[in-house]
ZAMARGU-4260 file (C-alpha; in steps of 0.2 Angstrom, whole numbers, plus 5000, padded with zeros to 4 digits):
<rodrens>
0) 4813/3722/4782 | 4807/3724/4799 | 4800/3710/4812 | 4784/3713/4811 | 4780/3705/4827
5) 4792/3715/4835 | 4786/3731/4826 | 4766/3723/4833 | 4774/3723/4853 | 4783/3738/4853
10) 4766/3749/4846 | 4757/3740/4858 | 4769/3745/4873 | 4768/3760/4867 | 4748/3764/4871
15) 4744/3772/4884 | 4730/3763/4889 | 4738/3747/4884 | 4750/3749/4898 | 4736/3756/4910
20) 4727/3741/4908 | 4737/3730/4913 | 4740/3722/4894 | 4752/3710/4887 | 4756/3701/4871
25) 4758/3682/4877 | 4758/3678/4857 | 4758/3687/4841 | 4762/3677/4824 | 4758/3679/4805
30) 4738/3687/4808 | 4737/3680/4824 | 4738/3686/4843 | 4735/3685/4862 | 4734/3697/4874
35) 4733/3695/4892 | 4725/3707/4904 | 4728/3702/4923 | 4713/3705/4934 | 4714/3722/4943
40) 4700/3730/4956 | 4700/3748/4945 | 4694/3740/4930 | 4679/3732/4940 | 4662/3738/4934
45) 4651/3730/4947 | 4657/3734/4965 | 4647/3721/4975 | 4650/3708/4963 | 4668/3712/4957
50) 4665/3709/4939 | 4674/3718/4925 | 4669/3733/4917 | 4664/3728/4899 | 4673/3742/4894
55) 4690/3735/4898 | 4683/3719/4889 | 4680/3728/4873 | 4698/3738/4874 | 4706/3720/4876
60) 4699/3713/4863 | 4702/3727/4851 | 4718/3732/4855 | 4720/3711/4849 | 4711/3713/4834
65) 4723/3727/4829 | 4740/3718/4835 | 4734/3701/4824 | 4730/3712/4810 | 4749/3723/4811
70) 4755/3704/4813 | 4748/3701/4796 | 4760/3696/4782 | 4747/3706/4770 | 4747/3722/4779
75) 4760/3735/4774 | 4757/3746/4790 | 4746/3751/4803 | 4729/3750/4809 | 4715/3757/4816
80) 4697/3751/4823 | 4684/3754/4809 | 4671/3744/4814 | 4671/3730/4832 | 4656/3721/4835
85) 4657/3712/4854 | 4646/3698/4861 | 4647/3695/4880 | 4641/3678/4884 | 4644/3679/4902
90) 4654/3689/4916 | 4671/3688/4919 | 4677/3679/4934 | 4680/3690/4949 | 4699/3689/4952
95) 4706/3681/4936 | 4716/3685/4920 | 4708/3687/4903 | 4715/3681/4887 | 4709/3689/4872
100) 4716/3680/4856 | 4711/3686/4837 | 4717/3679/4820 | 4716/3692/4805 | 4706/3679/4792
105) 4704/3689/4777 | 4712/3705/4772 | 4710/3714/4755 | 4719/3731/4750 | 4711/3744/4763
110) 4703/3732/4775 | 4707/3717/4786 | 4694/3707/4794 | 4696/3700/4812 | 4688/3686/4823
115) 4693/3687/4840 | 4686/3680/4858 | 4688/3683/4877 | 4691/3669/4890 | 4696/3666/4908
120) 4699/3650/4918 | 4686/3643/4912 | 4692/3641/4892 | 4676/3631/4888 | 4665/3647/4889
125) 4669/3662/4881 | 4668/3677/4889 | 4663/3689/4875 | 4666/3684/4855 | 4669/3700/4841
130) 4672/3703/4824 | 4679/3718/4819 | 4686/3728/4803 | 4703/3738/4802 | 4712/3750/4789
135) 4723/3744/4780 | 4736/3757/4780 | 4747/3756/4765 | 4767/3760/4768
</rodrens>
């Protein structure tokens, strides 16, 4: 059988805008993974303030969301996005990395369940939080 970790980095290489943003797995294991995106000025939504696009926020933590759920020792396949619900607490700070790490914490037959958050430096205040649900694709 496979390495499904391995299986979970190379289909996130593999996105286009995975690798346009800038994103890496730093840790992916049994329903569980971080992604780090590196601060860069083209994903900045707020020019005079130099804040990230919540946009970029939401792909990170999605993109998360679905590497934790592929890592999942449940989940036969693929995924896709069915449902991702995002709180922002705050801004990202101008000029440093976000982390994004999600753990898959339920998973029937045709969906996982996924909690996930967004952090900089500052690890005691989450950026954003999200839930989502994802297919469960069958092999």
């Amino acid at each position: 059988m496979p390495d499904k970790t391995q299986i979970a980095r190379q289909f996130i290489k593999a996105i286009p805008h995975a690798r346009e943003l800038g994103m890496e797995i730093t840790k992916i294991l049994d329903g569980e993974a971080e992604i780090t995106m590196q601060y860069d000025p083209r994903l900045v939504g707020d020019p005079k303030t130099g804040v990230l696009h919540g946009g970029a926020v939401s792909a990170l933590m999605d993109t998360c969301g679905g590497a934790a759920v592929m890592s999942h020792p449940d989940a036969p396949a693929g995924t896709a996005t069915i449902d991702l619900r995002i709180e922002y607490m705050r801004a990202a700070t101008p000029g440093q990395a976000l982390v994004a790490r999600a753990t898959c914490h339920q998973i029937t037959r045709n969906v996982a369940f996924v909690r996930a958050v967004a952090l900089d430096d500052d690890t005691s205040r989450p950026v954003a939080t999200a839930t989502g649900a994802f297919t469960v694709e069958q092999a």
